[in-house]
C-alpha positions as CSV (number, residue, x, y, z in Angstrom):
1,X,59.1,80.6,-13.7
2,X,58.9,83.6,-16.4
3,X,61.8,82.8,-19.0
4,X,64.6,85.9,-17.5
5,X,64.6,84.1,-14.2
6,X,68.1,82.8,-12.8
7,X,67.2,78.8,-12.3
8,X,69.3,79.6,-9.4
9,X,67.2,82.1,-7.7
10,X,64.4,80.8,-5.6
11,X,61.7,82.2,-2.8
12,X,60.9,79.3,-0.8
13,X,57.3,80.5,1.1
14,X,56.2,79.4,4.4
15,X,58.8,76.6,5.5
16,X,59.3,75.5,9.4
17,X,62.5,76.0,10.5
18,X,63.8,75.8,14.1
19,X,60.0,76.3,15.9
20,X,59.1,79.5,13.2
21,X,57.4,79.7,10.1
22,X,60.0,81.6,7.9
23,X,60.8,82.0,3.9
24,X,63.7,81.0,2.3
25,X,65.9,83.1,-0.4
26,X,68.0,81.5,-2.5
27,X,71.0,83.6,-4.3
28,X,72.8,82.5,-7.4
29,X,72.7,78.9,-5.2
30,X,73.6,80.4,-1.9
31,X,70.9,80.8,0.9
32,X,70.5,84.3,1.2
33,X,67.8,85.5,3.7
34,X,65.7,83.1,6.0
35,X,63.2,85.4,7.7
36,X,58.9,85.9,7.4
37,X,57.1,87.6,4.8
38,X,60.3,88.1,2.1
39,X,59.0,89.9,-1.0
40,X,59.6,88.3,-4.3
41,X,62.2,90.2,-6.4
42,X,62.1,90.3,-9.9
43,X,63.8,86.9,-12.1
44,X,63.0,84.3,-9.0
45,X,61.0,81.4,-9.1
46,X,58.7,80.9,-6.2
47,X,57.7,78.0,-4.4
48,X,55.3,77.4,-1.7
49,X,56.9,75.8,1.4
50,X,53.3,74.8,3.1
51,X,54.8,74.9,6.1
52,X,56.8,71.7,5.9
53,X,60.2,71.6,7.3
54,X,63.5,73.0,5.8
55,X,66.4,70.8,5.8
56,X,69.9,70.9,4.4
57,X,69.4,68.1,1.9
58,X,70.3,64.5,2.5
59,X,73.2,63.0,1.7
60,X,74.0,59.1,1.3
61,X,77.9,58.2,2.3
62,X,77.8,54.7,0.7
63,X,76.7,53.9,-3.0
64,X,77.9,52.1,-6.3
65,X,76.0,54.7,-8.6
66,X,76.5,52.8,-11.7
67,X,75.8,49.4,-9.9
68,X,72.7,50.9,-8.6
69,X,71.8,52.7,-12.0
70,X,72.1,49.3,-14.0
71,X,70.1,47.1,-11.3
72,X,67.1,49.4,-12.7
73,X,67.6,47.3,-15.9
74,X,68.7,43.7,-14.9
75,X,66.9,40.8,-13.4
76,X,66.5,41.0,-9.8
77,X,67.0,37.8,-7.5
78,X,66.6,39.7,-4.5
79,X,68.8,37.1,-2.5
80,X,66.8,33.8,-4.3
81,X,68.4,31.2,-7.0
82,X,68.7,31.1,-10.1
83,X,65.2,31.0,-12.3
84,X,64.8,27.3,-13.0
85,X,65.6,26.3,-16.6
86,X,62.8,27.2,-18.8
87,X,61.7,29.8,-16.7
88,X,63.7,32.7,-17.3
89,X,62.3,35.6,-18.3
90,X,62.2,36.2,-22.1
91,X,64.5,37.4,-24.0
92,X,64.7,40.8,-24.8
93,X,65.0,41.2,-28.6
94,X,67.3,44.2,-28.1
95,X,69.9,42.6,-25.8
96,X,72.0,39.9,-26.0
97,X,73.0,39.7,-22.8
98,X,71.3,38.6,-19.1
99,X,72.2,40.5,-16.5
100,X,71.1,39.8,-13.1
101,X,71.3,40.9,-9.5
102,X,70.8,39.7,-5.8
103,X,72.0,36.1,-6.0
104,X,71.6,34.6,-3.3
105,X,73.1,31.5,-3.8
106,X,76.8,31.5,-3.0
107,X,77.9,28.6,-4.9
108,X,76.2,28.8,-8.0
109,X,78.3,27.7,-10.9
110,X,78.8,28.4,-15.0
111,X,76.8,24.8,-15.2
112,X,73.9,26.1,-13.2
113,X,74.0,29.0,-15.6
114,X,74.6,27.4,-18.7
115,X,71.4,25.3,-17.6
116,X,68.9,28.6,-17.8
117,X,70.7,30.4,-20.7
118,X,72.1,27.9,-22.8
119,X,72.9,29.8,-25.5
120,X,73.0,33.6,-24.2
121,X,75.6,34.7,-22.4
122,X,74.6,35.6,-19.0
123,X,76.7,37.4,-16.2
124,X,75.1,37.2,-12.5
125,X,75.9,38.9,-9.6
126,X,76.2,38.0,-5.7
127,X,73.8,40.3,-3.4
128,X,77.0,40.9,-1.9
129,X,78.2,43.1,-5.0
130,X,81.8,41.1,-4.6
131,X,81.4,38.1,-7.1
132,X,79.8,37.5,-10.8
133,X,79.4,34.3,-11.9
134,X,79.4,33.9,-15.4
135,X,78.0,31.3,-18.3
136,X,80.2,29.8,-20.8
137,X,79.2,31.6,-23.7
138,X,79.9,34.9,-21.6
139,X,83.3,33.2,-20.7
140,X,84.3,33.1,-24.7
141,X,83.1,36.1,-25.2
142,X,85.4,38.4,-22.4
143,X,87.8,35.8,-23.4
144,X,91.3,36.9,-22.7
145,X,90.1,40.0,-20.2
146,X,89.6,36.9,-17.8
147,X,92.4,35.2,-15.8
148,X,92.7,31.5,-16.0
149,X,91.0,30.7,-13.0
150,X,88.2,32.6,-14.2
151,X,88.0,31.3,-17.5
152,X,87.9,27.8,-15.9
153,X,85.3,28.1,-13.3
154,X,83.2,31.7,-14.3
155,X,83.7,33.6,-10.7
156,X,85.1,37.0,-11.0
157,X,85.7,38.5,-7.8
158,X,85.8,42.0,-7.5
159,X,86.2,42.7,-11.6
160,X,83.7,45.1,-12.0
161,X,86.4,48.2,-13.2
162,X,88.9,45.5,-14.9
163,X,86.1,44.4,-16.9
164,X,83.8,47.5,-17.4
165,X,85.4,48.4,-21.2
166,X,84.9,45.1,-22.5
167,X,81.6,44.7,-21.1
168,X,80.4,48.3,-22.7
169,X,81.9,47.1,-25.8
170,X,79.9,43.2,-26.3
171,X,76.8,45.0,-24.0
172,X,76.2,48.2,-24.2
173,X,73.3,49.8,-22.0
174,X,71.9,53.4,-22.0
175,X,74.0,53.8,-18.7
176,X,73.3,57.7,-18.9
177,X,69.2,57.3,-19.3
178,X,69.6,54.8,-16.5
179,X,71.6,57.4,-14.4
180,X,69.2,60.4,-15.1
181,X,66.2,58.0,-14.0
182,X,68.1,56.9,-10.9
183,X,69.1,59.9,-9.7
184,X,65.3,61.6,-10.1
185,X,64.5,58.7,-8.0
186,X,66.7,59.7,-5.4
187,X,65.7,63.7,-6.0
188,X,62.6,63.1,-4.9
189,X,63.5,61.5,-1.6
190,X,65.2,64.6,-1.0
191,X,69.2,62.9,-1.8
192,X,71.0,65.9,-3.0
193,X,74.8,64.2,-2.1
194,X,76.1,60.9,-2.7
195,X,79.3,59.4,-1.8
196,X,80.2,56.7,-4.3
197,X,82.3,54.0,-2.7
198,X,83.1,52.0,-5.9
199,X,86.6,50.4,-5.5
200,X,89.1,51.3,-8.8
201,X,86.4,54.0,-10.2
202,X,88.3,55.8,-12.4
203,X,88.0,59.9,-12.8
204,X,86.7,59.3,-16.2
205,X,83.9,57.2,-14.5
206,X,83.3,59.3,-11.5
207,X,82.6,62.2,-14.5
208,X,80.2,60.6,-16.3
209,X,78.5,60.3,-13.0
210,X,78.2,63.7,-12.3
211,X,77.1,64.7,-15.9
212,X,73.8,62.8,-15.2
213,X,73.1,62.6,-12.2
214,X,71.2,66.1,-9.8
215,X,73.2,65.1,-7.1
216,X,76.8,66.3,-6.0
217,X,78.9,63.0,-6.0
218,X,82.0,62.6,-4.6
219,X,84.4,59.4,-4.4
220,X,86.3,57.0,-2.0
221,X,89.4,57.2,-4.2
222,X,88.8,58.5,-7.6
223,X,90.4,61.8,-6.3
224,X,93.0,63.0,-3.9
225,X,90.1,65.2,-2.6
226,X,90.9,64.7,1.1
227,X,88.4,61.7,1.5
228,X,89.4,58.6,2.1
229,X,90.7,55.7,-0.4
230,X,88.3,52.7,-0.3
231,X,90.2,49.5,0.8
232,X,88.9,46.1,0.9
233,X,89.9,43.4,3.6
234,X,88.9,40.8,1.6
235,X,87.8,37.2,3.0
236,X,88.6,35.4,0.1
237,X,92.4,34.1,-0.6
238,X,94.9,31.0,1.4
239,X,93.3,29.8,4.1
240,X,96.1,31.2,7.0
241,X,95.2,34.9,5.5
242,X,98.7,35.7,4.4
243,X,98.1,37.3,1.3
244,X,94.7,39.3,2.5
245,X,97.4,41.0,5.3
246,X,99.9,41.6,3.0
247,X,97.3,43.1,0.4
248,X,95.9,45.2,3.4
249,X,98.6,46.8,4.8
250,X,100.2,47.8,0.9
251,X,96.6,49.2,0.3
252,X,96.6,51.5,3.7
253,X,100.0,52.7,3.5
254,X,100.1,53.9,-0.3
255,X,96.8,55.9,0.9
256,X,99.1,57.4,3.9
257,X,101.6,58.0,1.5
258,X,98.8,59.7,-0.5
259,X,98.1,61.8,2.7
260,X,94.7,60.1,2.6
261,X,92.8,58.0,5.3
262,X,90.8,55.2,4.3
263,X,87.2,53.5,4.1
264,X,88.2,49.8,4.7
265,X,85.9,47.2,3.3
266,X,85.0,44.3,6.3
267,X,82.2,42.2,6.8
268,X,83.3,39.1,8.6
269,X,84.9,39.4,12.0
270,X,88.0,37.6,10.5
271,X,87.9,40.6,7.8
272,X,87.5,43.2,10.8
273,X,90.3,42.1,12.9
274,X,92.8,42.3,10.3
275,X,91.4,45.9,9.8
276,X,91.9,46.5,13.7
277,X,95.9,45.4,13.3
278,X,96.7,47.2,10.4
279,X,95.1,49.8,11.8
280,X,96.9,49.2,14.7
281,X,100.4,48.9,13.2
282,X,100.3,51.5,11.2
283,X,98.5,53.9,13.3
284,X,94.5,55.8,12.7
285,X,94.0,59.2,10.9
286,X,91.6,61.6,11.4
287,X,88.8,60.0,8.6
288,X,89.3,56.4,8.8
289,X,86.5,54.5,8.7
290,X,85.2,50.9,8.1
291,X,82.5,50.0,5.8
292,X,79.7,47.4,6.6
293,X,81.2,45.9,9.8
294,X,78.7,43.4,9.5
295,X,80.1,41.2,12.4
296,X,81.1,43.1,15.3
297,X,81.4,42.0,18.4
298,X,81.7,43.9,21.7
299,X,85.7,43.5,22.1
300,X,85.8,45.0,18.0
301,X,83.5,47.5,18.5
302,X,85.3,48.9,21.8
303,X,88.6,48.9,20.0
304,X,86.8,50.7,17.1
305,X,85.9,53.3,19.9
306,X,89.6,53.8,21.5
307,X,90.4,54.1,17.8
308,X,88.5,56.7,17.1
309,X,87.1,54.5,13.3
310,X,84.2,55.5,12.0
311,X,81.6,52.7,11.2
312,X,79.3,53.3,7.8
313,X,77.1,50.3,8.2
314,X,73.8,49.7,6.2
315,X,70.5,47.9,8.0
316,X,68.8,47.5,5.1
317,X,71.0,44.8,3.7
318,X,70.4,43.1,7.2
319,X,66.4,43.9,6.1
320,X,66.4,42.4,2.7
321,X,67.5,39.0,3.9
322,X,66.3,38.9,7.2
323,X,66.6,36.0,9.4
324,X,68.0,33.6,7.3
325,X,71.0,35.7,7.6
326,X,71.3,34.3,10.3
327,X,70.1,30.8,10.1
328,X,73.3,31.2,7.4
329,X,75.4,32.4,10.0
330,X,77.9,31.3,12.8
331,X,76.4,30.4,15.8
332,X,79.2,32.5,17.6
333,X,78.4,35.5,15.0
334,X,75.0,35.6,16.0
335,X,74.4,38.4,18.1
336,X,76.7,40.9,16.7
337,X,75.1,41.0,13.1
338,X,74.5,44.6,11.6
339,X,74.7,46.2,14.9
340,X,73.9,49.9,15.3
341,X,72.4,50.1,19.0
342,X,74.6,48.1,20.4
343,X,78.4,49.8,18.7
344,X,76.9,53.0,20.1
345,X,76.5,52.0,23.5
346,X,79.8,51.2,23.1
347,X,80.9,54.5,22.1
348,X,81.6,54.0,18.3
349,X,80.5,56.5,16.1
350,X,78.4,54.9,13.3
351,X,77.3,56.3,9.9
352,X,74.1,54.8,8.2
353,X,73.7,54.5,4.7
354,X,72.3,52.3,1.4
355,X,75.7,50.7,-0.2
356,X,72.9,51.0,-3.1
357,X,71.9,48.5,-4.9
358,X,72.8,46.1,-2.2
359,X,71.0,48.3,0.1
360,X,67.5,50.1,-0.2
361,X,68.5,53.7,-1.6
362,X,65.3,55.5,0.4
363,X,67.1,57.3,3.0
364,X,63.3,57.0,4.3
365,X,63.6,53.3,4.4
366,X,66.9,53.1,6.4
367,X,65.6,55.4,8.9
368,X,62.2,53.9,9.4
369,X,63.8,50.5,9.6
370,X,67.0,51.8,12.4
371,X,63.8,53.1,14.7
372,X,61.5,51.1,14.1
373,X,62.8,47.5,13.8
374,X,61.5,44.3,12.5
375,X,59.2,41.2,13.8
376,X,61.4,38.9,15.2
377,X,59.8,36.6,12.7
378,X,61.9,38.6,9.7
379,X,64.7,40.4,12.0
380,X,68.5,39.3,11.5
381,X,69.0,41.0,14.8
382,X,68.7,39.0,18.0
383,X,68.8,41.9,20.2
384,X,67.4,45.6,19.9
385,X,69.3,47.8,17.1
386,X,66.8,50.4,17.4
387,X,67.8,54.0,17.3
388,X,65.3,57.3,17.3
389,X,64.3,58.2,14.1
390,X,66.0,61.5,14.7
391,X,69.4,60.4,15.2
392,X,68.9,58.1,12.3
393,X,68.2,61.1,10.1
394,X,71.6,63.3,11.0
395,X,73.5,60.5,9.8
396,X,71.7,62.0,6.2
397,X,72.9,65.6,7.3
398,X,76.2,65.4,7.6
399,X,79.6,66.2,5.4
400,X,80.6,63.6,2.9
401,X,84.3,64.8,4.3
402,X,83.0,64.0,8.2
403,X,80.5,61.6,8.1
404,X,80.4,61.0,12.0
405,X,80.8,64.7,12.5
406,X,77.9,67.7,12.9
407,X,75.4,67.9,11.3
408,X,74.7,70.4,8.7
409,X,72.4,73.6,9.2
410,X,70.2,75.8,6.5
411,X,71.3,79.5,7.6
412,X,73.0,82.5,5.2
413,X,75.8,81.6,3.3
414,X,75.0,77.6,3.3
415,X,75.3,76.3,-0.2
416,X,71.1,75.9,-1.3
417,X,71.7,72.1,-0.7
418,X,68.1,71.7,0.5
419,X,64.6,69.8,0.9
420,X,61.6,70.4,2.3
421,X,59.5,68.0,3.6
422,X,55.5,67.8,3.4
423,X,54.8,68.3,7.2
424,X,56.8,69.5,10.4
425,X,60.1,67.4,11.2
426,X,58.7,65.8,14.5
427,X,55.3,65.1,12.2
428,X,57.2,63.6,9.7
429,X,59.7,61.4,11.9
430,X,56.6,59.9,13.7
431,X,55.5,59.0,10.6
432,X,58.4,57.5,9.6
433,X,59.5,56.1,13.3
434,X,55.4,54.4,12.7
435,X,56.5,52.6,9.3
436,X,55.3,54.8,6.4
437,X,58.0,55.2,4.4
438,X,56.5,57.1,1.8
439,X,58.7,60.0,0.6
440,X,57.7,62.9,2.7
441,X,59.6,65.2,0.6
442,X,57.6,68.2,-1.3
443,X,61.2,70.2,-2.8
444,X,64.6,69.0,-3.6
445,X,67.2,72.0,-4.4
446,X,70.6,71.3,-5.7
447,X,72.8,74.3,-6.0
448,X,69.7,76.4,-5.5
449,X,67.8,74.7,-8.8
450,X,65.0,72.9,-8.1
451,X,65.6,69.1,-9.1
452,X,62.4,67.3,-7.8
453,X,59.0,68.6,-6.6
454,X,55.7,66.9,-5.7
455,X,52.8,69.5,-5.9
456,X,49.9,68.2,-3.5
């Protein structure tokens, strides 16, 4: 690219696009011309296409960007225990603090910490994202950011926003480096939109996200932007649910008061049928949707059709803990974990996506996993989730604002959200359907710059 070029002028050669070979002109970030044989003009940068498929780029409709940024850096239990004492990693001379991520154990306590860091403070997190359990000495340190219950026993439910500023302060992290490198990551899997589902971020937040990452990022609540206000129908609380209603329904009507619908957090049926009442009660809006639905059974997911409710669900959390999900589950849970199949038999529109980190963030991933399944030796599901890798992949090419909606097309005027991939679509989804998950990207274009390419 010769140094007067606009970065946001491009001649894509020799892409596939709807059966014909074509170019691609991009315009001040705007697809101009798609047609054979376009003639560079002077200031654009060409690329060469190889005849791999043009596709509006993907987008992801469920991630925790600075979650998934910071997992890059932390200890990873991947759904395990705790490292036994004396065998936790070493400590790293510029860092006081542990951090780590996965935990699979659900009732792991300050002791159990205290036993492998003794005398470092040490904050770990639940694979579920919902709950960190904390040592003592992290306790004294956060001090009087905690609640008394916390302070006594070290579990923070849901505290990640409350106690973000005092964390940054006692353990800082190069949370912009660890963005940039995240979000390159996702460039070159061809992610060019991500919709960041992080209860309580604030705008100030949701700005540093966009300053370092390629992507366009957009947020269940940090805006009044149209989408919807992330909710959480929490399974944690008295034991006859009283307060979990009463914090559900306050949460959905000051979004309808807002004018906005809402993304409600449910993963247990008990979570999901409170969802279904409210919902019920106070009535459905067009962009309501429910994230996870991780137990839905057939009488849910046919009032989630009459309702017209999104679902946004993510298989590869099902994936990374396979069956002893559900060895771990409710014999009368069973068959309706993680469905995707089996709600759109049903009629329910459903969404796939990453809720990165808890989820793989390779869109590849997801949809070679939703056509292609497990071995029953290492599946969660007990019956057939399977989807074509085709329809898997439009769930990646729709609007943030419509996740369940059309999907979107490359043609004049479309903003030069775009990738092309290394083969032919149907080449490439056979591929994929087959188990390679291998990026099969070749060019990632953000607002018609080019933010990731793999030369072959």
């Amino acid at each position: 690219m010769s140094s007067s070029a606009s970065d946001r002028n491009l001649l894509v050669r020799d892409i596939a696009l709807d059966g014909a070979r074509l170019d691609c002109r991009v315009v001040d970030g705007v697809v101009a011309e798609l047609a054979a044989g376009l003639t560079r003009r002077a200031g654009e940068q060409v690329v060469d296409g190889a005849g791999g498929a043009l596709l509006p780029g993907l987008h992801d409709h469920h991630v925790h960007a600075f979650a998934a940024a910071a997992a890059a850096g932390s200890l990873d239990l991947r759904g395990g225990a705790l490292p036994a004492p004396g065998q936790a990693p070493a400590p790293d001379s510029e860092r006081d603090w542990v951090r780590g991520v996965g935990l699979g154990d659900d009732d792991a306590t300050v002791a159990d910490l205290d036993r492998v860091w003794p005398a470092r403070p040490a904050r770990v997190q639940h694979r579920s994202g919902a709950l960190w359990v904390l040592n003592t000495r992290a306790i004294e340190l956060l001090g009087d950011v905690l609640d008394p219950g916390e302070r006594a026993d070290g579990r923070v439910w849901r505290g990640d926003a409350r106690l973000s500023e005092a964390l940054g302060r006692l353990d800082p992290w190069d949370v912009e480096d660890d963005l940039r490198h995240w979000g390159q990551q996702l460039a070159a899997r061809g992610v060019t939109g991500l919709t960041d589902a992080t209860v309580g971020l604030e705008a100030s937040s949701l700005a540093m996200v966009r300053a370092h990452l390629p992507q366009r990022v957009v947020s269940l609540g940090a805006e009044d932007d149209g989408l919807p206000v992330k909710v959480v129908a929490g399974d944690h609380g008295p034991a006859d649910g009283s307060d979990r209603w009463s914090e559900l329904v306050t949460a959905v009507r000051a979004a309808r008061e807002r004018g906005r619908p809402v993304a409600v957090h449910a993963v247990s049926a008990a979570s999901l049928a409170m969802v279904l009442a409210a919902l019920d009660d106070l009535g459905v809006v067009a962009g309501d949707r429910v994230e996870h639905a991780a137990v839905c059974d057939d009488a849910a997911a046919d009032r989630l059709a009459e309702l017209g409710v999104v679902v946004v669900t993510q298989p590869s959390i099902a994936e990374r803990r396979g069956r002893a999900m559900v060895d771990a589950s409710d014999p009368e849970d069973r068959p309706w974990l993680w469905r995707i199949a089996g709600l759109r038999d049903r009629g329910v529109r459903v969404v796939l996506s990453s809720d990165a980190p808890y989820g793989d963030p390779d869109p590849w991933a997801t949809i070679s996993l939703s056509s292609s399944g497990l071995p029953a030796d290492r599946s969660p599901w007990l019956h057939d989730q399977t989807i074509s890798a085709r329809d898997a992949l439009e769930s990646y090419l729709t609007r943030p604002e419509d996740p369940a909606g059309p999907v979107r097309t490359v043609q004049p005027g479309a903003i030069a959200d775009l990738c092309v991939l290394d083969a032919p679509l149907d080449v490439v989804l056979d591929r994929v359907a087959g188990g390679d998950t291998a990026s099969p990207v070749r060019l990632t274009v953000v607002d018609g710059r080019v933010v990731s390419t793999r030369l072959d």
